[in-house]
N, C-alpha and C positions, 0 to 999 in steps of 0.2 A: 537605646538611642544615646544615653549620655556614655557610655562603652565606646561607641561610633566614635563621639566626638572628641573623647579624651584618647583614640589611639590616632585620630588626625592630626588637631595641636599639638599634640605632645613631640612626635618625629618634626612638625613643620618649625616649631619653637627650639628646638637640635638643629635642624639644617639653617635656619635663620641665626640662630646663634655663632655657628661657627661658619659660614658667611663675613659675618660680623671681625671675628678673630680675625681671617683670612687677611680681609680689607684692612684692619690695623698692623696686621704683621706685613702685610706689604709698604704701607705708609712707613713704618719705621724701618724697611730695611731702604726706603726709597731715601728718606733722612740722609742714612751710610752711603749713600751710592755719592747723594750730594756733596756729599762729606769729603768722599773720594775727587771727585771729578772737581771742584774746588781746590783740593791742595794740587790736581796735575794741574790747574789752568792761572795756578796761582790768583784766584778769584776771589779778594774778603769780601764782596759784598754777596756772595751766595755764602762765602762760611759762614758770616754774620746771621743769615737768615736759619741757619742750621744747629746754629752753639746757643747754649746759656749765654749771656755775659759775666757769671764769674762761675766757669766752669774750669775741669784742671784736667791736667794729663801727668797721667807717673810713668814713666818708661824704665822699665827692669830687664838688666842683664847680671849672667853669672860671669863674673870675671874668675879665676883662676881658683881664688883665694877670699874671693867676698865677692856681696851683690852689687853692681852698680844700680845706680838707684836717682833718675832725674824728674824732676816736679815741674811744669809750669803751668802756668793759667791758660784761659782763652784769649785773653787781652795778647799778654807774649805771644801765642803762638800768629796771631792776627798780623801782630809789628812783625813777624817773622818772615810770613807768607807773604805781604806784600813786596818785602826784599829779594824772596827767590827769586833765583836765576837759572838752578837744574830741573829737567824734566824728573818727575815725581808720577813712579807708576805702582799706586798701593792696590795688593786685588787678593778680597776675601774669597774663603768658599763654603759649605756647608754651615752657614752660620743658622745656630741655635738661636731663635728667639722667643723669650718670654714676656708676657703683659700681663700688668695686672692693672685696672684702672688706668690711671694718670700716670705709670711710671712701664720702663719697660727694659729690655739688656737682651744685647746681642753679642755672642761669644762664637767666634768665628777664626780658625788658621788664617794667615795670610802672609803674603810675600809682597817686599818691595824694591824696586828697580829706581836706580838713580842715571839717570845718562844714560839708559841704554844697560847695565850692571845692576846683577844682583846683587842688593845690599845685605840683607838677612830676610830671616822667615821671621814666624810665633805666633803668638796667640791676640788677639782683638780682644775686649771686652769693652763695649758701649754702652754709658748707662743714660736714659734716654726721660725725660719727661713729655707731657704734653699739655701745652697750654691753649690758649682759643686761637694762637695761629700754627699751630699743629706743633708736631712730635720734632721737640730740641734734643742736642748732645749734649748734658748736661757733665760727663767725665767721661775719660778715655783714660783704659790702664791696659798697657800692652808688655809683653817680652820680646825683645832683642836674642835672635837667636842666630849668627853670623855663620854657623854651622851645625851639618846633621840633619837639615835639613828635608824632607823629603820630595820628591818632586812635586810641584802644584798640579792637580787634577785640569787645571786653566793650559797648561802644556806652556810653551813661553810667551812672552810678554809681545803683546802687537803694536 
């Protein structure tokens, strides 16, 4: 009998678990999507709800001869966004996510369109916390990759 039971729980304690994963890795890629659709609608009050307040972004490209290399906060990027004027079509694909607890990173290719124009490709990485009003962007560090590009599996931009 306790054989019976321990080969019940045990698979039901595995499917409930990774249930579980499933449901937090949707939550935090749904964060990203926010994240997105906020900087096309030029929206602070939905980024607000999605960023730390003192979180940062590095933006890395290889120029010729050295890395370009730009730093700013959340706050800057906030003053930024409400200034926008161009449509902004940022769009991941295959993104890798991992959790552990209270923290979590999604590393994801992606490409972004300005006006209608591809701007560059590269790589995502979101590093994500979560507090009692769910899963924040806590840093954003990407590559600037203006060619080489490959095509986006998204085919073009709608």
């Amino acid at each position: 009998m306790r054989l019976l039971i321990f080969l019940i729980i045990i698979p039901a304690q595995v499917v409930l678990g990774q249930a579980n994963n499933l449901q937090e890795e949707a939550a935090v890629l749904k964060t990203v999507e926010l994240f997105f659709n906020s900087m096309a609608a030029h929206d602070t009050a939905t980024a607000r709800q999605v960023l730390t307040s003192d979180g940062q972004y590095y933006a890395l490209r290889n120029d010729s001869d050295s890395i370009f290399q730009r730093m700013s906060s959340n706050k800057a990027y906030l003053e930024n966004l409400s200034q926008q004027t161009d449509v902004v079509k940022e769009r991941m694909w295959d993104p890798t996510v991992l959790i552990h607890q209270q923290i979590a990173m999604v590393w994801a290719p992606y490409d972004i369109h300005v006006n209608g124009k591809f701007l560059h490709c590269g790589v995502d990485c979101f590093s994500l916390v979560k507090s009692s009003e769910g899963w924040k962007i806590a840093s954003v560090i990407f590559t600037m990759e203006p060619q080489g590009c490959a095509p986006s599996p998204l085919g073009p931009p709608k």
